[in-house]
DRENTOR-905743 format. One line per 5 residues: their letters; for each residue x negated, y negated, z negated of C-alpha. Coordinates in nm, 3 decimals, padded with zeros to 5 digits. Layout:
a> X/Y/Z ~ ...
***
This chain:
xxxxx> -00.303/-01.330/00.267 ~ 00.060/-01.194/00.353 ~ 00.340/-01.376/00.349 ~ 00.708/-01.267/00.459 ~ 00.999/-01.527/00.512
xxxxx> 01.376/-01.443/00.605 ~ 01.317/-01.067/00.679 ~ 01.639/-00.873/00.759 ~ 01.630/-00.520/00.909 ~ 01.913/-00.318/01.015
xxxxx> 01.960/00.084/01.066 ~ 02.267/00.088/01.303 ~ 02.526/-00.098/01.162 ~ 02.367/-00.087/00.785 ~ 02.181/-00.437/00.660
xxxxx> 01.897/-00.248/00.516 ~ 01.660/-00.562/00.417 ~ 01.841/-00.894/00.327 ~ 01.650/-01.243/00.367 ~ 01.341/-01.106/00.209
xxxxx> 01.033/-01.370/00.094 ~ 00.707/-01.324/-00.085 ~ 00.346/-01.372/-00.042 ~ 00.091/-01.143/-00.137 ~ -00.232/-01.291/-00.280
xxxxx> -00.603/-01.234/-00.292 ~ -00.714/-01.111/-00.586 ~ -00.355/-00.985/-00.733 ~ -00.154/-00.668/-00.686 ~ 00.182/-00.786/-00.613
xxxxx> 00.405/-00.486/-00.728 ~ 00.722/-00.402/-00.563 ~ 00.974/-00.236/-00.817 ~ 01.318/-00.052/-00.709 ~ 01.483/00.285/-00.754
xxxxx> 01.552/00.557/-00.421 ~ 01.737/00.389/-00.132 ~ 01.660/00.034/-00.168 ~ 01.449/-00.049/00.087 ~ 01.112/-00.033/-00.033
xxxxx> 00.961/00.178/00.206 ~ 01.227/00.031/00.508 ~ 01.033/-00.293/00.408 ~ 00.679/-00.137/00.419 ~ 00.738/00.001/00.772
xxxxx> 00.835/-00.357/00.898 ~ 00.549/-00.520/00.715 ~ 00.320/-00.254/00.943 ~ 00.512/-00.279/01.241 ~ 00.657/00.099/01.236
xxxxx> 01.021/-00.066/01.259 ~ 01.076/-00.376/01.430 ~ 01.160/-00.712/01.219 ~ 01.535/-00.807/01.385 ~ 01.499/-01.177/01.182
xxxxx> 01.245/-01.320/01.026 ~ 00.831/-01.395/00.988 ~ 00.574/-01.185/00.895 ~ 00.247/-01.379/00.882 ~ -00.137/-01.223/00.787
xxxxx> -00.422/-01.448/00.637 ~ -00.210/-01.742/00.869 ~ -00.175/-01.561/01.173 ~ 00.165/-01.494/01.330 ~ 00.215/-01.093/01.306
xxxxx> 00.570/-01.034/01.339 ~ 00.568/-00.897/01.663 ~ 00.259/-00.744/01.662 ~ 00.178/-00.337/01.720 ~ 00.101/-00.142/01.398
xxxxx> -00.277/-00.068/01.533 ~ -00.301/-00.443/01.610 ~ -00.239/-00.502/01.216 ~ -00.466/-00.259/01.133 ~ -00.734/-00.411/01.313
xxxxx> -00.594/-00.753/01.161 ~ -00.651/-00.598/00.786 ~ -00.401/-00.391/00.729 ~ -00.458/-00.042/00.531 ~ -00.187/00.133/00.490
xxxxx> -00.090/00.449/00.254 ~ 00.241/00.644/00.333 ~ 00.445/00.792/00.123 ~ 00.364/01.134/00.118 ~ 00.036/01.100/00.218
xxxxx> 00.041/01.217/00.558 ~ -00.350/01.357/00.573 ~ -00.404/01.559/00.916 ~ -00.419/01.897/00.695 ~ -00.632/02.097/01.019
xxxxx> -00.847/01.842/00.955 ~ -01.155/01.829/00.736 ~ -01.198/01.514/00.468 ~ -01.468/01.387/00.689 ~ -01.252/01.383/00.979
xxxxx> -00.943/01.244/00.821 ~ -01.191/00.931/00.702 ~ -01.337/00.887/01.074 ~ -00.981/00.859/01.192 ~ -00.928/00.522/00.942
xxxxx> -01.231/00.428/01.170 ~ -00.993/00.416/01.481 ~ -00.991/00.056/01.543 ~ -01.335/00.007/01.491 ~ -01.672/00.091/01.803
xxxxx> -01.763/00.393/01.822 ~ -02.041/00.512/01.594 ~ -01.933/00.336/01.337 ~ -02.022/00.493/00.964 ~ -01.788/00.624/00.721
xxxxx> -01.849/00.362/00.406 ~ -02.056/00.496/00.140 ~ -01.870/00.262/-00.044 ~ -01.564/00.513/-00.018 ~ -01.774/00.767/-00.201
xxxxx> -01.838/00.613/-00.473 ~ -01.465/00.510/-00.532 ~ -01.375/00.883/-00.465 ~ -01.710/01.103/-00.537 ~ -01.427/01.434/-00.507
xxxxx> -01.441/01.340/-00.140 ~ -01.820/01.329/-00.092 ~ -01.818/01.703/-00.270 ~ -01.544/01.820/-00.063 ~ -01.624/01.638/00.329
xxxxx> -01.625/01.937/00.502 ~ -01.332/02.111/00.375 ~ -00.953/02.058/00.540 ~ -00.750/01.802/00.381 ~ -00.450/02.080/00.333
xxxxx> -00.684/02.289/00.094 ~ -00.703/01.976/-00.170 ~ -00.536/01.950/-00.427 ~ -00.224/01.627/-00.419 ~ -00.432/01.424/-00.633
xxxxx> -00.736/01.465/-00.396 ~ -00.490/01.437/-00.095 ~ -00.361/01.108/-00.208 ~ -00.729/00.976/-00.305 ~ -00.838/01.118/00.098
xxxxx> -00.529/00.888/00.183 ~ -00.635/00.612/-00.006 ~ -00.954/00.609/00.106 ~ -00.886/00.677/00.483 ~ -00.688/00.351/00.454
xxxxx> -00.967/00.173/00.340 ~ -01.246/00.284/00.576 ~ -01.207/-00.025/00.800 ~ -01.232/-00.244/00.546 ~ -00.892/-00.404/00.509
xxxxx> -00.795/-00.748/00.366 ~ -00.468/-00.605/00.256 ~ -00.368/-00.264/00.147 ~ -00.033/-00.157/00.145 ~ 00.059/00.145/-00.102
xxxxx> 00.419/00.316/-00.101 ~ 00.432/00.506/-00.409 ~ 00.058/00.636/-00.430 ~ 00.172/00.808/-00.837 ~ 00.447/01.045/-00.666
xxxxx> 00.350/01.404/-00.756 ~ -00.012/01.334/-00.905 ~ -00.143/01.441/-01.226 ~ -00.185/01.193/-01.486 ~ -00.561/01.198/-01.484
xxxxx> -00.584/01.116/-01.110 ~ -00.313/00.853/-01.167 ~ -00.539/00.695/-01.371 ~ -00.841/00.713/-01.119 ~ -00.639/00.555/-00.874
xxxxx> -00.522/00.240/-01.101 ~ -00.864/00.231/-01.162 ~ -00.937/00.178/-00.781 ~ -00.683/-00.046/-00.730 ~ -00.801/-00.289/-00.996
xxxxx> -01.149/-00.289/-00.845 ~ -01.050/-00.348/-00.517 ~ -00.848/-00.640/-00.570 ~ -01.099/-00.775/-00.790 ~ -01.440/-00.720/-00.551
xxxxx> -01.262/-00.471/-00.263 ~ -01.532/-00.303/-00.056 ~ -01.776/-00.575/00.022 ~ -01.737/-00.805/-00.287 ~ -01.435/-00.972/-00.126
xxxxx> -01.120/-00.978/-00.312 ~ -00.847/-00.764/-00.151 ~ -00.453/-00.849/-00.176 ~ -00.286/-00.518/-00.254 ~ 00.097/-00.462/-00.228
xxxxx> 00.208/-00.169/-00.444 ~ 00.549/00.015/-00.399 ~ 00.663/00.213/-00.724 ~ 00.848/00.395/-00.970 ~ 00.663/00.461/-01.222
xxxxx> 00.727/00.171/-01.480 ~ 00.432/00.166/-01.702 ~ 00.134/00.241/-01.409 ~ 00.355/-00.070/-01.208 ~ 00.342/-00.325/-01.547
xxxxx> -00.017/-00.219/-01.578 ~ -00.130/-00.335/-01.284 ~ 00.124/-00.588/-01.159 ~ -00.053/-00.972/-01.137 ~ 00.274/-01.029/-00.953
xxxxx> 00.661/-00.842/-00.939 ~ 00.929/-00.800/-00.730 ~ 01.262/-00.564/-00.818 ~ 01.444/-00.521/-00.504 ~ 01.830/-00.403/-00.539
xxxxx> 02.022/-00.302/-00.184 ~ 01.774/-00.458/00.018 ~ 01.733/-00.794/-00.171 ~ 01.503/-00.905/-00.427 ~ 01.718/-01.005/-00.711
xxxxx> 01.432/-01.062/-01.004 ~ 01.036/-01.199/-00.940 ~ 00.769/-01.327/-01.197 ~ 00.414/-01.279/-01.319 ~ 00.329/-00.956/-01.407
xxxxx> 00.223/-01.027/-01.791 ~ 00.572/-01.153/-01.816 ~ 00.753/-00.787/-01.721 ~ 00.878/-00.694/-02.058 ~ 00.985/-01.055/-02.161
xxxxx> 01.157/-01.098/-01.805 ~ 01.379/-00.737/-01.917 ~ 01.214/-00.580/-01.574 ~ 01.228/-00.229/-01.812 ~ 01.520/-00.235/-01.853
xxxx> 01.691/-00.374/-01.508 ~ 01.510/-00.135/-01.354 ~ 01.675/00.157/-01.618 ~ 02.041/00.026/-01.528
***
């Protein structure tokens, strides 16, 4: 579904990203492991277009999308959830999940389908998305993402300030969706994170990226064998 080759980014005169390559797969989470200042998000914003690639390929489902305009990779199948969330807070739920609908006619419905992965967000449509609660915020995200139906969702740190019982909900999600996604078609989801054990639980695939490079990669049943706890606790 995804797959990167030779990606470098720069911020001035800073090599931020070094020779990056991976695929992402349908059917797999492919987790993306690093501590603060790394690159892992610098990496998600080139995979969506936000910064320009300086070297390198990015290519979707076998289509050339390296120089391509974020909304053009949405409408590609890309969903993509920020770090931080970034909801429109004015806004109510229902219209934060009509704006994931952007790319698509006019008209076009909200998925039911979205409701019953999140039913908090059926209960609370008509309220604004800065009266939920960061656990609800980050499912609204999640879920705004999804609303066109993407082949491959993209997730930068979805755990960070949520409450373990949501945390769980939203593995939960993530396991279905790769598995059927919305329309019993198995989604590719890359997954940026910290948290160790939610990461190893879900991982089919790993990467541990150290100043911009990925320095360690293997299955994701094989994280504790490869010593991924503990390079990633050095």
């Amino acid at each position: 579904m995804l797959k990167v080759e030779g990606l470098n980014q720069y911020y001035g005169g800073s090599h931020i990203l070094r020779n990056l390559a991976f695929e992402a797969r349908p059917g797999e989470v492919t987790v993306v492991l690093g501590r603060n200042g790394v690159g892992k998000t610098t990496l998600l914003k080139s995979l969506m277009g936000v910064v320009p690639v300086k070297t390198g390929s990015v290519h979707l489902d076998g289509q050339d999308i390296t120089r391509a305009t974020s909304y053009d990779r949405v409408r590609r199948g890309i969903g993509y959830v920020p770090q931080g969330r970034e909801i429109f807070s004015r806004l109510t739920v229902e219209d934060n999940l009509a704006m994931g609908l952007a790319t698509r006619p006019g008209g076009t419905p909200i998925p039911p389908a979205l409701f019953e992965l999140f039913p908090v967000l059926q209960q609370m449509l008509h309220r604004r998305g800065g009266d939920l609660s960061g656990g609800q915020q980050q499912q609204l995200a999640i879920a705004r993402a999804l609303a066109a139906g993407p082949k491959l969702l993209i997730l930068d740190e979805p755990t960070e300030g949520i409450q373990p019982s949501i945390i769980k909900d939203i593995g939960r999600v993530i396991r279905m969706l790769v598995e059927r996604g919305l329309n019993a078609e198995p989604m590719a989801v890359v997954l940026v994170e910290q948290y160790y054990d939610f990461a190893a639980e879900l991982a089919d695939r790993y990467l541990i990226m150290e100043r911009g490079e990925i320095v360690q990669a293997g299955m994701g049943r094989n994280m504790e064998l490869d010593g991924a706890r503990q390079r990633m606790s050095i």
